[in-house]
SEDO-5071 format. One record per atom (N, C-alpha, C, O): x, y, z; residue in one letter; atom name. Coordinates in nm, 4 decimals. Each point is the difference from the previous one (the first is absolute). Example, Ala and Ser with C-alpha at 12.3 -4.5 7.8 and 13.67 -1.06 7.14 Angstrom:
// residues 2
<r <1.3190 -0.5690 0.7800> 'a' 'N'>
<r <-0.0890 0.1190 0.0000> 'a' 'CA'>
<r <0.0900 0.1200 0.0000> 'a' 'C'>
<r <0.1036 -0.0019 0.0665> 'a' 'O'>
<r <-0.1386 0.1069 -0.1385> 's' 'N'>
<r <0.0820 0.1190 0.0060> 's' 'CA'>
<r <-0.0770 0.1090 0.0730> 's' 'C'>
<r <0.0509 0.1108 0.0169> 's' 'O'>
This chain:
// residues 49
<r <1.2559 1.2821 0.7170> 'x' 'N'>
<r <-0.1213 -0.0704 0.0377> 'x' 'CA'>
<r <-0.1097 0.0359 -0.0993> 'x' 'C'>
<r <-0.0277 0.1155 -0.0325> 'x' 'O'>
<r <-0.0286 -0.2192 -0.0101> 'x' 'N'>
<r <-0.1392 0.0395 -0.0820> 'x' 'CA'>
<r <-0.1346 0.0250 0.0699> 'x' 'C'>
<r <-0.0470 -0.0689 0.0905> 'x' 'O'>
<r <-0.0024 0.1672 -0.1408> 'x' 'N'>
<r <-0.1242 0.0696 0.0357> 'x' 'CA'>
<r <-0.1138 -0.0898 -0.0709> 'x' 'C'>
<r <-0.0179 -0.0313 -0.1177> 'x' 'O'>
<r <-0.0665 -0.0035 0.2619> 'x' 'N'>
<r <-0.1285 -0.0834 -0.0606> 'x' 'CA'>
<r <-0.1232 0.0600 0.0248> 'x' 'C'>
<r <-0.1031 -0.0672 0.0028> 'x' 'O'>
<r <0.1050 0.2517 0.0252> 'x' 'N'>
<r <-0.0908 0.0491 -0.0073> 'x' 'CA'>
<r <-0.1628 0.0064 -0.1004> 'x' 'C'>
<r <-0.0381 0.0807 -0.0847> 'x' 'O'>
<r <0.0112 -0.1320 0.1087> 'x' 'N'>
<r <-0.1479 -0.0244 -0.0776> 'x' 'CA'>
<r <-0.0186 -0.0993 -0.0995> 'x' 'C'>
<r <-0.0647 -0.0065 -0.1045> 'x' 'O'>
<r <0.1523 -0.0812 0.1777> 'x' 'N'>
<r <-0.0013 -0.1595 -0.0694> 'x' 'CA'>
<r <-0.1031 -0.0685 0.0298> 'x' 'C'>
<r <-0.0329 -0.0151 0.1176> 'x' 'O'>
<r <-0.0180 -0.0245 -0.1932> 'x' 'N'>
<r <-0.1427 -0.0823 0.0240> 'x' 'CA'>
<r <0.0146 -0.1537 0.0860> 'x' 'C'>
<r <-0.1010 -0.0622 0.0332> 'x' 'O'>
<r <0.2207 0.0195 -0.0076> 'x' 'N'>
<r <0.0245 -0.1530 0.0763> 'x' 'CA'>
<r <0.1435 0.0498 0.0712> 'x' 'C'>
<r <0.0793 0.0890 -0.0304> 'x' 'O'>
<r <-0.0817 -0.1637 0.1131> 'x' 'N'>
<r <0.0762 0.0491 0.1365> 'x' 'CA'>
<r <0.1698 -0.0430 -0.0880> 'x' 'C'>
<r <0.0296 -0.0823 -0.0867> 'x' 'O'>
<r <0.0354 0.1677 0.1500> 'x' 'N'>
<r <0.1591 -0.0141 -0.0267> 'x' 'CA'>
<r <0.0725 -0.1523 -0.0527> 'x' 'C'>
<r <0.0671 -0.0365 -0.0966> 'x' 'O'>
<r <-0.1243 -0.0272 0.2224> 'x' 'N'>
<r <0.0737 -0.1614 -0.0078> 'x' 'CA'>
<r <-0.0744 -0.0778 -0.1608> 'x' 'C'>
<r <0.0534 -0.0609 -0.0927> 'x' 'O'>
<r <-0.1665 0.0922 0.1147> 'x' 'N'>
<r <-0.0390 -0.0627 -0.1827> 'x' 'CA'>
<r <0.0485 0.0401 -0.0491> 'x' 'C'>
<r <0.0928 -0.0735 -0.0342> 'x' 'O'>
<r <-0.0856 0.1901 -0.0172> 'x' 'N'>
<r <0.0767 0.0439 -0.1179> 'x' 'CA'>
<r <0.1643 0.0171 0.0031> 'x' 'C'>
<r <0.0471 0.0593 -0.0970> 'x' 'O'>
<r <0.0530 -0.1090 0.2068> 'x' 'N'>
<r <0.0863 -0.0221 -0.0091> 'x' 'CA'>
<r <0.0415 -0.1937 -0.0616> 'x' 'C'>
<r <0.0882 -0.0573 -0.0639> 'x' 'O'>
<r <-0.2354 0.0177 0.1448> 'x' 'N'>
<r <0.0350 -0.1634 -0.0487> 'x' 'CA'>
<r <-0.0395 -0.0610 -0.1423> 'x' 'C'>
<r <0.0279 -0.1113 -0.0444> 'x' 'O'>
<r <-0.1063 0.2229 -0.0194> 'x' 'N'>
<r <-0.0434 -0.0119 -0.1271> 'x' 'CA'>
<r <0.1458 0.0443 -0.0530> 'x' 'C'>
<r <0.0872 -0.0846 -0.0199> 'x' 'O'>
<r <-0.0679 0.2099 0.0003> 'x' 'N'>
<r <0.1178 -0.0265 -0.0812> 'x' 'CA'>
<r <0.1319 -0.0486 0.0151> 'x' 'C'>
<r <0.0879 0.0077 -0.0858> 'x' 'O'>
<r <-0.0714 -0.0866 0.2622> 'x' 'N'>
<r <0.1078 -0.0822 -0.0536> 'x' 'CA'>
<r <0.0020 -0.1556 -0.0815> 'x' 'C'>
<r <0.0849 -0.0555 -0.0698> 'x' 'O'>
<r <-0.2185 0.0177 0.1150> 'x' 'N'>
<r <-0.0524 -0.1104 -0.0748> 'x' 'CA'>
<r <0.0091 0.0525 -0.1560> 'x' 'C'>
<r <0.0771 -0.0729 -0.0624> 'x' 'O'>
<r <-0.1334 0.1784 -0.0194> 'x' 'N'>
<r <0.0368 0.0442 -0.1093> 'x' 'CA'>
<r <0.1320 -0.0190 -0.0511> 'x' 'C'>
<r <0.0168 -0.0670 -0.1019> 'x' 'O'>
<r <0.0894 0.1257 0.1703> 'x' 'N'>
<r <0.1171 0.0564 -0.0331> 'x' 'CA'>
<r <0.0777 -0.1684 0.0026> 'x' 'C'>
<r <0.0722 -0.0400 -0.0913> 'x' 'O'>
<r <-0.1067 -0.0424 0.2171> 'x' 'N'>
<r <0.1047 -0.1228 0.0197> 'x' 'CA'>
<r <-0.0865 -0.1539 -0.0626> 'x' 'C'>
<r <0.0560 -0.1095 0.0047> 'x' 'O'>
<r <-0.1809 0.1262 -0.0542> 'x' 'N'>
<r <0.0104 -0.1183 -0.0741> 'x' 'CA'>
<r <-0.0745 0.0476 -0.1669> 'x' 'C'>
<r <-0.0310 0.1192 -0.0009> 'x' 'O'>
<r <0.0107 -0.1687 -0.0880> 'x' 'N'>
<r <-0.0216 -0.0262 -0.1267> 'x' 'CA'>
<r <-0.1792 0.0080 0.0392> 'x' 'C'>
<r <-0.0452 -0.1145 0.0013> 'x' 'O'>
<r <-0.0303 0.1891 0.0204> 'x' 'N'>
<r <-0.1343 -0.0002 0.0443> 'x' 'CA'>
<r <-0.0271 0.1444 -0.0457> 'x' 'C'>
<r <0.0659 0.1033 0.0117> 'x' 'O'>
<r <-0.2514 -0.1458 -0.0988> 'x' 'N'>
<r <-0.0777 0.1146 -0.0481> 'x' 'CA'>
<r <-0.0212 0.0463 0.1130> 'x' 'C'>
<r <0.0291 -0.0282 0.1163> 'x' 'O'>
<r <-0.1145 0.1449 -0.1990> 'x' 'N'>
<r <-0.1075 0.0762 0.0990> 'x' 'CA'>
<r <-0.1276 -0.0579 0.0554> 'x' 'C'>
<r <-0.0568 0.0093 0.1088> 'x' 'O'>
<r <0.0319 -0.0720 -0.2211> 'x' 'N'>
<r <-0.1478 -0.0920 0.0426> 'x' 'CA'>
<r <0.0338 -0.1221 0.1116> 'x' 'C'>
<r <-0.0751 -0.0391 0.0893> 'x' 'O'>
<r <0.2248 -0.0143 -0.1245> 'x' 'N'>
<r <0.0280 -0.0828 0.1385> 'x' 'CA'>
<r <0.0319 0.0548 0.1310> 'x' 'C'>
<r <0.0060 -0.0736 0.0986> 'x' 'O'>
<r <0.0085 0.1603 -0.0943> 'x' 'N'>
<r <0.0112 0.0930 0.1283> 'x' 'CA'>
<r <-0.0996 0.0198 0.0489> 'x' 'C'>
<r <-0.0082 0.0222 0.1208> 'x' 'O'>
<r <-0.1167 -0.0250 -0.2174> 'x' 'N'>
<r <-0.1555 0.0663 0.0509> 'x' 'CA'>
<r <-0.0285 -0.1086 0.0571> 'x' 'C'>
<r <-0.0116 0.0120 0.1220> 'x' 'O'>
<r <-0.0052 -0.1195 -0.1645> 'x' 'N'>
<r <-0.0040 -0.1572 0.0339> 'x' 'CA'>
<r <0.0649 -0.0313 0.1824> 'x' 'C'>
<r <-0.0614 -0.0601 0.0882> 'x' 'O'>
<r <0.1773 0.1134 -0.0797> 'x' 'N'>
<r <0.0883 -0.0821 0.0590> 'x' 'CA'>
<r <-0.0759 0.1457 0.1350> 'x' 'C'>
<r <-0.0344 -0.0491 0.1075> 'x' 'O'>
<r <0.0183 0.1775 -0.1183> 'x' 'N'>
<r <-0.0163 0.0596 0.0579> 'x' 'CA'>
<r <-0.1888 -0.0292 0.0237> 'x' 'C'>
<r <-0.0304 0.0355 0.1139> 'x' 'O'>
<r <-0.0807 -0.0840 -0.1860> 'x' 'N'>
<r <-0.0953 -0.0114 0.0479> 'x' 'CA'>
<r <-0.0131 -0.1438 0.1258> 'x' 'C'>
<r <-0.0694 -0.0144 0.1006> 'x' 'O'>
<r <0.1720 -0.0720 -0.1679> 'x' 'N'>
<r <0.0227 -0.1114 0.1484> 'x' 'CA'>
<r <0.0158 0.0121 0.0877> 'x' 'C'>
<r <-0.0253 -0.0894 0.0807> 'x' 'O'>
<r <0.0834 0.2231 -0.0393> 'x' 'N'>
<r <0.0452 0.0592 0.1258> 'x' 'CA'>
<r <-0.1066 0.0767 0.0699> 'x' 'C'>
<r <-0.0129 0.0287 0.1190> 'x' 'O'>
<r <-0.0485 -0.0069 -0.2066> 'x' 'N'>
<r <-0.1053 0.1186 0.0808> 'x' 'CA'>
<r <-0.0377 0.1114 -0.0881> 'x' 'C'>
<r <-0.1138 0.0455 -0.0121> 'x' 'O'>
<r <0.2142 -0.0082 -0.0451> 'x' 'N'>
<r <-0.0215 0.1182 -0.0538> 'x' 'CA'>
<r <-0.0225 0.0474 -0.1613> 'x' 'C'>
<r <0.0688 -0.0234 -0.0994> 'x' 'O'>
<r <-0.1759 0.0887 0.1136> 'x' 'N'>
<r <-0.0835 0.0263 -0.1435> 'x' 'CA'>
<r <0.1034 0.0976 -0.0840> 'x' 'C'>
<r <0.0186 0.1027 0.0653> 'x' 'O'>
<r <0.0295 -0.1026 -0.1472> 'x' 'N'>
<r <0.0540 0.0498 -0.1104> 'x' 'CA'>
<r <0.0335 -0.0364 -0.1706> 'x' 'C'>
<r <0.0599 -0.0957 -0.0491> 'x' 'O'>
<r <-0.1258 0.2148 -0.0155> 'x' 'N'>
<r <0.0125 -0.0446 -0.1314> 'x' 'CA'>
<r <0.1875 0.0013 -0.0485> 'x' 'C'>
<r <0.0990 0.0558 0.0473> 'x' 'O'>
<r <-0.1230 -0.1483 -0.1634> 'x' 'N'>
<r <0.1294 0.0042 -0.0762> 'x' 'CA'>
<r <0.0534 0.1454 -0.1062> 'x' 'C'>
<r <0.1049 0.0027 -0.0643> 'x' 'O'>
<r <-0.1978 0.0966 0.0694> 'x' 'N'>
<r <0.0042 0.1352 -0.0553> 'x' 'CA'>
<r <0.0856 0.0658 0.0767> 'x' 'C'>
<r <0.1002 0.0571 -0.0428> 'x' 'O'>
<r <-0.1430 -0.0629 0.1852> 'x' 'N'>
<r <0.0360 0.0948 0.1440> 'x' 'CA'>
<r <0.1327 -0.0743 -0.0471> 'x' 'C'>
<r <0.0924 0.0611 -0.0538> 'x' 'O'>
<r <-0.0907 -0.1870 0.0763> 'x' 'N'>
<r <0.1636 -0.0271 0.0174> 'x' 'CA'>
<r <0.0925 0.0912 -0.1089> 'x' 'C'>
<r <0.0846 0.0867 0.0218> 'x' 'O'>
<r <-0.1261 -0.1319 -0.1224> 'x' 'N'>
<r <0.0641 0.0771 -0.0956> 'x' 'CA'>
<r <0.0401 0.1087 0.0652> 'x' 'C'>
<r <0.0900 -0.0115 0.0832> 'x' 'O'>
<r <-0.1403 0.1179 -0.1052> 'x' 'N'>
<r <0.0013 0.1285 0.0425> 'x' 'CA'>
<r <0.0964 0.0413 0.1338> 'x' 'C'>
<r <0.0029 0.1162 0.0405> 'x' 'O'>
């Protein structure tokens, strides 16, 4: 199990960010995009990282 201790966005984002990463052909900056439609504020740096 992965530890999301002092993750700045709750578990389920950052599991749906990188499967969207991993399963289609999409930047970082489209993720920031696709993730500010939803609600949620995040830069394309954080993703990186």
């Amino acid at each position: 199990m992965i530890d999301f201790k002092g993750s700045q966005f709750k578990r389920d984002i950052i599991l749906w960010d990188i499967r969207w990463y991993v399963a289609y052909p999409i930047s970082h900056r489209h993720l920031e995009e696709m993730m500010q439609k939803r609600g949620v504020t995040v830069d394309h740096s954080s993703l990186n990282r």
